[in-house]
N, C-alpha and C positions, 0 to 999 in steps of 0.2 A: 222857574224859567227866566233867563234874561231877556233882557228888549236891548235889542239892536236897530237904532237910528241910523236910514241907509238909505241908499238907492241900487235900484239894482241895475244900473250900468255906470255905476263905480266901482275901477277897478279894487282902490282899496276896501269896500267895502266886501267886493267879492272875496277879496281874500281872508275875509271872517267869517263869512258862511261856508267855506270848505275848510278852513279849520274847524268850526266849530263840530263838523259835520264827522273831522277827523278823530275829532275826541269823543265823539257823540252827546254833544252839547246843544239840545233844541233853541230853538230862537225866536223871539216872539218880537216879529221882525215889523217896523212903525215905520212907512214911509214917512221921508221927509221934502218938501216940495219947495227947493231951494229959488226956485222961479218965482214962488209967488211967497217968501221972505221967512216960513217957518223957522229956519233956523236963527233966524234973528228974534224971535218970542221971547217974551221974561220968561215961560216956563222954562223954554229948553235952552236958555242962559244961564240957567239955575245950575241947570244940570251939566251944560258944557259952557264957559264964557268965553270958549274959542270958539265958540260956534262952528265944528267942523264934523263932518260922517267919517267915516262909520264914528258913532259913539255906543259904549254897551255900559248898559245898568245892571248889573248882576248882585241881586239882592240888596240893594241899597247904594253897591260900592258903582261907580261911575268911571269912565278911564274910555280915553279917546287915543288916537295916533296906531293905523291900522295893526303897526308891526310888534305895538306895546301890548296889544288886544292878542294876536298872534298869542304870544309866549305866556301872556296870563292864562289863556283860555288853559294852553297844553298844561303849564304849571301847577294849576286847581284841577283841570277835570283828568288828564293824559292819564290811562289806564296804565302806561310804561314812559319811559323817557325816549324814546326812540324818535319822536316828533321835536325834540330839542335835549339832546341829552346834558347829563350832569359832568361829563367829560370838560374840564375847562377849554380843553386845544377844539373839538368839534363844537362846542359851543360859541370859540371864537371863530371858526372859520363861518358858523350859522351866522351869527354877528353881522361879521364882514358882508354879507353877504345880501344880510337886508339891510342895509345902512347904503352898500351899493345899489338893491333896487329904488330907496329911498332918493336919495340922493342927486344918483346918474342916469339908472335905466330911468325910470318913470319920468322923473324930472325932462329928464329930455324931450320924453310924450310930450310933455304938457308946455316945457317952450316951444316944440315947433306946433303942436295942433291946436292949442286953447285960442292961441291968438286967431288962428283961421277959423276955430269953428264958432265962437264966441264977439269976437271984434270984426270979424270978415278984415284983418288983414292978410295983405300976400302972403305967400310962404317966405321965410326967411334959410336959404341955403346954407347960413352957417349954421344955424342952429340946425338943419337937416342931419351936417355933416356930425356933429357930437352926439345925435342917434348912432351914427352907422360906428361910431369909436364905442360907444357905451355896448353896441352888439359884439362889437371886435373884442373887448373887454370880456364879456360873457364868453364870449368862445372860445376864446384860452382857457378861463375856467374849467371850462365843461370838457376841455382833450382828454378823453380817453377816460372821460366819470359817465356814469348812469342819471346822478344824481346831481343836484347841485351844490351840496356840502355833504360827503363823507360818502357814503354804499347803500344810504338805504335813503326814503321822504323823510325830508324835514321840513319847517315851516318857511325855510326859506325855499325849496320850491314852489309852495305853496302862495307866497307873496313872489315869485318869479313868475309864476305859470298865469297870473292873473294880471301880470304888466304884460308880457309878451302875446298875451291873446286879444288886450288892446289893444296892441300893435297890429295886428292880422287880419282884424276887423277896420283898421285905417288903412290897410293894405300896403303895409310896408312889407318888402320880400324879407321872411325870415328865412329862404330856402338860400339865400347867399351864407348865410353863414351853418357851416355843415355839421358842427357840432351843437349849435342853438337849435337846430331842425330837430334833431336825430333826439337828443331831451325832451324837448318840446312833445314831439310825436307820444315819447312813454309816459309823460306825467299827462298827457290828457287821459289816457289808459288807467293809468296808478294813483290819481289824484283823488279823492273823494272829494265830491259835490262839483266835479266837473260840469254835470249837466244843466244846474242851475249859474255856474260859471257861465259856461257857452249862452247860455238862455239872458244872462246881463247885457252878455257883449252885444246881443243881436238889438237891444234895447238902444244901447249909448252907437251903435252904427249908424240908428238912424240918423245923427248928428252929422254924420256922413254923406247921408243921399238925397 
């Protein structure tokens, strides 16, 4: 069994427990209490010197950075390739795709809300404004797809579906944009391990209220 250093209202970390969930990879899951500095310990510097979550131990091997954990997990355990296939072209458009939640969707999260929920500063409008680009972004993607890379789940919904539902729970309208909804809507359906998904976000909301 691996051990997954995590919180369950991060979103990257959620997005390792519904893959993991996806490949049916149990998880012998070690909270880490970033508040009061565990990740800062010699132990778990041994084990990550970046000191960041999610991180997974799996049999000795260690490997941190949510969307690298993603494709190991499907790589070693995926009963099929269908969760990241061996196609080079759908594996780049997978690619692209969590490089963009990395990147620009999430990233954006975290320039406009960290500072508000963490520093108590104001909200800063510009950085509002490279949210609603980063959805406008997404929703071209998504014209006329079910999925967010190719016709069927891959892991980049999977690391998509777990930005966007932290988005939901900070109450930003994802019903503006009509193709992020209408995805949105099926991968809570389609996604394994939605329920402990949705059960994080209600955790990191409270940062909210």
């Amino acid at each position: 069994m691996a051990d997954l250093y995590y919180l369950p209202g991060s979103s990257p970390c959620r997005s390792v427990i519904m893959a993991a969930k996806a490949v049916g990879v149990e998880l012998n899951k070690k909270l880490l209490n970033l508040q009061a500095g565990e990740h800062l310990k010699p132990e778990f510097l041994k084990i990550n010197p970046q000191h960041t979550i999610p991180t997974l131990v799996d049999n000795g091997f260690a490997l941190w950075e949510s969307r690298a954990i993603l494709v190991y997990l499907v790589e070693k355990y995926g009963k099929t390739d269908s969760l990241y296939p061996k196609c080079p072209k759908k594996r780049a458009v997978i690619n692209q795709r969590l490089y963009f939640d990395m990147g620009t969707l999430y990233q954006s999260f975290a320039n406009y809300y960290y500072p508000q929920m963490f520093a108590k500063t104001p909200a800063d409008p510009e950085a509002f404004k490279k949210i609603e680009t980063a959805f406008e972004h997404l929703n071209t993607f998504l014209e006329g797809q079910t999925y967010a890379a190719g016709d069927s789940l891959t892991i980049a919904d999977i690391a998509l579906v777990a930005s966007v539902s932290t988005f939901e729970v900070a109450d930003f309208d994802i019903s503006k944009y009509a193709n992020v909804n209408r995805w949105y809507e099926n991968a809570k359906k389609v996604t394994p391990g939605w329920d402990e998904n949705w059960a994080g976000c209600m955790e990191f909301k409270k940062f909210f209220d």
